[in-house]
C-alpha atoms as an extended CHARMM CRD file, in Angstrom:
* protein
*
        75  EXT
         1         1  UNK       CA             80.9500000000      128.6760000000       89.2070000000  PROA      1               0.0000000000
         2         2  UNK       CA             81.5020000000      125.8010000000       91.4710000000  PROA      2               0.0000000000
         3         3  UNK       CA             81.3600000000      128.0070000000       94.6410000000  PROA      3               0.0000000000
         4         4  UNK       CA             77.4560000000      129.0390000000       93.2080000000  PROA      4               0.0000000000
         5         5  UNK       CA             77.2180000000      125.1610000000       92.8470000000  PROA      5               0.0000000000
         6         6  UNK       CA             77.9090000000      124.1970000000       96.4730000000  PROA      6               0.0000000000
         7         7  UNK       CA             76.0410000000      127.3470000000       97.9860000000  PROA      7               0.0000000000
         8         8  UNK       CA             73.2780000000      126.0920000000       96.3440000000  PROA      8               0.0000000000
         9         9  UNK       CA             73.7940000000      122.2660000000       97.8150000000  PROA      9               0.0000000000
        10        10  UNK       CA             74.5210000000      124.1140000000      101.0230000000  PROA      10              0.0000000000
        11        11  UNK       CA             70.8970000000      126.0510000000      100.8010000000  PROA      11              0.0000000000
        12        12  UNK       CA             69.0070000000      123.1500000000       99.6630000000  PROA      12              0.0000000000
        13        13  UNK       CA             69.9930000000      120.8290000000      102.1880000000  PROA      13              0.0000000000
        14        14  UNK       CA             69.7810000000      123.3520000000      105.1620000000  PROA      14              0.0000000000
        15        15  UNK       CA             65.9860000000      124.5950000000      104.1340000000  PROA      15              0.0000000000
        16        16  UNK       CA             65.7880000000      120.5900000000      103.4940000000  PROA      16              0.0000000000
        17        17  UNK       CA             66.6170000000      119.6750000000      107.2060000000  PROA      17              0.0000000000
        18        18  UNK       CA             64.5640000000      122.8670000000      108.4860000000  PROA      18              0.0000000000
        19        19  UNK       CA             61.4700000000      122.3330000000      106.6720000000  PROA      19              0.0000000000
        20        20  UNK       CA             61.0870000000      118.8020000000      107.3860000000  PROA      20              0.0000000000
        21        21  UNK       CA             62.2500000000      119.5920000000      111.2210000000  PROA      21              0.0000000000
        22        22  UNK       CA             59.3360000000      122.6610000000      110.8800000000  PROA      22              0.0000000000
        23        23  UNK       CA             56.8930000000      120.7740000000      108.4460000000  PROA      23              0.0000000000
        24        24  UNK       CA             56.9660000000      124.0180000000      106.4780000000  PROA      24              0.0000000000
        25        25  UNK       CA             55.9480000000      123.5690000000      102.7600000000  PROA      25              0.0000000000
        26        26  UNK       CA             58.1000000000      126.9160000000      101.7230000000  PROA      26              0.0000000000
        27        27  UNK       CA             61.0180000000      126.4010000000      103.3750000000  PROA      27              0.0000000000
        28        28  UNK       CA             60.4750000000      122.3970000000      101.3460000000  PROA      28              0.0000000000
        29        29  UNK       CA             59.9070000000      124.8810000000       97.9830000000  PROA      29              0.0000000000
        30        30  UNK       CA             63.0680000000      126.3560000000       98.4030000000  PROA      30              0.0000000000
        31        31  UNK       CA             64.5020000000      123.4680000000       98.8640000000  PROA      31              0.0000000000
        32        32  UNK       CA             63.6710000000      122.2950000000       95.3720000000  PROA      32              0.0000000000
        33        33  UNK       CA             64.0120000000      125.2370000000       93.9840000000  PROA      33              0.0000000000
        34        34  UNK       CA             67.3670000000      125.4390000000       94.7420000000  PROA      34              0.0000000000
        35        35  UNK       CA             68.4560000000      121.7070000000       93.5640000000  PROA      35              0.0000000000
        36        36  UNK       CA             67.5860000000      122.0400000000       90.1310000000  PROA      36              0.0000000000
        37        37  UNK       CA             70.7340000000      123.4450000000       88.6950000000  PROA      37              0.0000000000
        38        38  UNK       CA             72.3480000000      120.2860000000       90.5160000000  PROA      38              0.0000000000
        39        39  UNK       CA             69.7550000000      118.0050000000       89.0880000000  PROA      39              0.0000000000
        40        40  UNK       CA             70.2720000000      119.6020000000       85.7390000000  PROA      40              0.0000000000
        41        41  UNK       CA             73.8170000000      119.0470000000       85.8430000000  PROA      41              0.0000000000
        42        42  UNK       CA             73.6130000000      115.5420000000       86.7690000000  PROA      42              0.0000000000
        43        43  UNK       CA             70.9340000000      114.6660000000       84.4560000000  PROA      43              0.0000000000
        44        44  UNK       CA             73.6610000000      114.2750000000       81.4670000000  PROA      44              0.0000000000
        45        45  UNK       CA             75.4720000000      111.1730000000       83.2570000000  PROA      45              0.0000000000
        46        46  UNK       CA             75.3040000000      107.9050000000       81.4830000000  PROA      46              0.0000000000
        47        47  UNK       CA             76.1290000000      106.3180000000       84.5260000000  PROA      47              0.0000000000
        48        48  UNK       CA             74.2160000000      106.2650000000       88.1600000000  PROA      48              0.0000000000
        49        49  UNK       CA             75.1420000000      110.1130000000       88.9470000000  PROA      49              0.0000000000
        50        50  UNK       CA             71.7620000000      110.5160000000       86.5900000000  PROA      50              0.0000000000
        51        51  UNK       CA             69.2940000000      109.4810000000       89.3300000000  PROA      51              0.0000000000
        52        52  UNK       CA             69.9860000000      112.8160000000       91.2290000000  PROA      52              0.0000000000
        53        53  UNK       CA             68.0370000000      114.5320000000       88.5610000000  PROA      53              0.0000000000
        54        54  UNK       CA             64.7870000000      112.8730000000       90.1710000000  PROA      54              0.0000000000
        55        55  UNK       CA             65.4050000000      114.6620000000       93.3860000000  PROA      55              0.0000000000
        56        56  UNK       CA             63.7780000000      117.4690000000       92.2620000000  PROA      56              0.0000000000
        57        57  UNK       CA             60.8720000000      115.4010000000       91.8530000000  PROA      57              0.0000000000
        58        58  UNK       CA             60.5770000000      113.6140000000       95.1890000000  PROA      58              0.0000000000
        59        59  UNK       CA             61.1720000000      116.9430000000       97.2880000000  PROA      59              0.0000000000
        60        60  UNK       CA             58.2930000000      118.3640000000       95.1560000000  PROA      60              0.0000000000
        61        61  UNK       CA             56.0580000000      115.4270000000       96.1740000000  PROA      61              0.0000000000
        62        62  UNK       CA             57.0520000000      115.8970000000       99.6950000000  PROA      62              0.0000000000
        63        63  UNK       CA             56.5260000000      119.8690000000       99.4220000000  PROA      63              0.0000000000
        64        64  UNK       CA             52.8180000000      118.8400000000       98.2410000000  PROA      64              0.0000000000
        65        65  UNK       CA             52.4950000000      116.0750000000      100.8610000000  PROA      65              0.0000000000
        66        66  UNK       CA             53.4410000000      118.9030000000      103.6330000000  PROA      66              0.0000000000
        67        67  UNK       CA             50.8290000000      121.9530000000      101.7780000000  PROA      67              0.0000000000
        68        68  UNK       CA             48.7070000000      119.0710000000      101.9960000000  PROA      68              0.0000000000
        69        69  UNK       CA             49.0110000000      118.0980000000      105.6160000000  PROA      69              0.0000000000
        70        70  UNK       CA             49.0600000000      122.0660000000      107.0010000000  PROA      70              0.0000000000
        71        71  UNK       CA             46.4920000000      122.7030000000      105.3370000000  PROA      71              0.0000000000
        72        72  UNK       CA             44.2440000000      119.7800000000      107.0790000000  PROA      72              0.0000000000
        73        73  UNK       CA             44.9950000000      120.8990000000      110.0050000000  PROA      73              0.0000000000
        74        74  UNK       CA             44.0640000000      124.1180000000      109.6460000000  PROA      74              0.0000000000
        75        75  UNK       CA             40.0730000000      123.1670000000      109.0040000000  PROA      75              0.0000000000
C-alpha cells in the first residue's frame, strides 16, 4: 500500500515539473489526478497535514489557467 502511495507522489510531482516545464495542460491533469488519494488521506488530520488536501485544488486551477493560455495562442 505505501509503495502505491509514493509511486503516486513520484508520478504527480514528475508530470508536475514536466507540465509546467512544457506548459502542457494534460501532463498538469495527471498531475492532479494522481494526488488525490494523497489529498484524501491527508484530509482527516486535525492538525496542519490537512492543507495538502487543497492541492488538488490549486493544480486544477493551474491545469485550467494552462488549457486556458494554449488555447489563446492557438487563435
Amino acid at each position: 500500500m505505501v509503495l502505491l502511495w509514493q509511486l503516486s507522489l513520484f508520478i504527480s510531482m514528475v508530470t508536475l515539473i514536466l507540465g509546467i516545464e512544457k506548459k502542457s495542460w494534460i501532463l498538469l491533469l495527471i498531475s492532479t489526478i494522481t494526488f488525490l488519494p494523497i489529498a484524501y488521506y491527508f484530509s482527516g488530520a486535525n492538525d496542519v497535514w490537512k492543507f495538502v488536501g487543497i492541492t488538488p485544488i490549486i493544480l486544477l486551477i493551474l491545469t485550467i489557467l494552462m488549457w486556458f493560455i494554449k488555447k489563446k495562442t492557438w487563435v
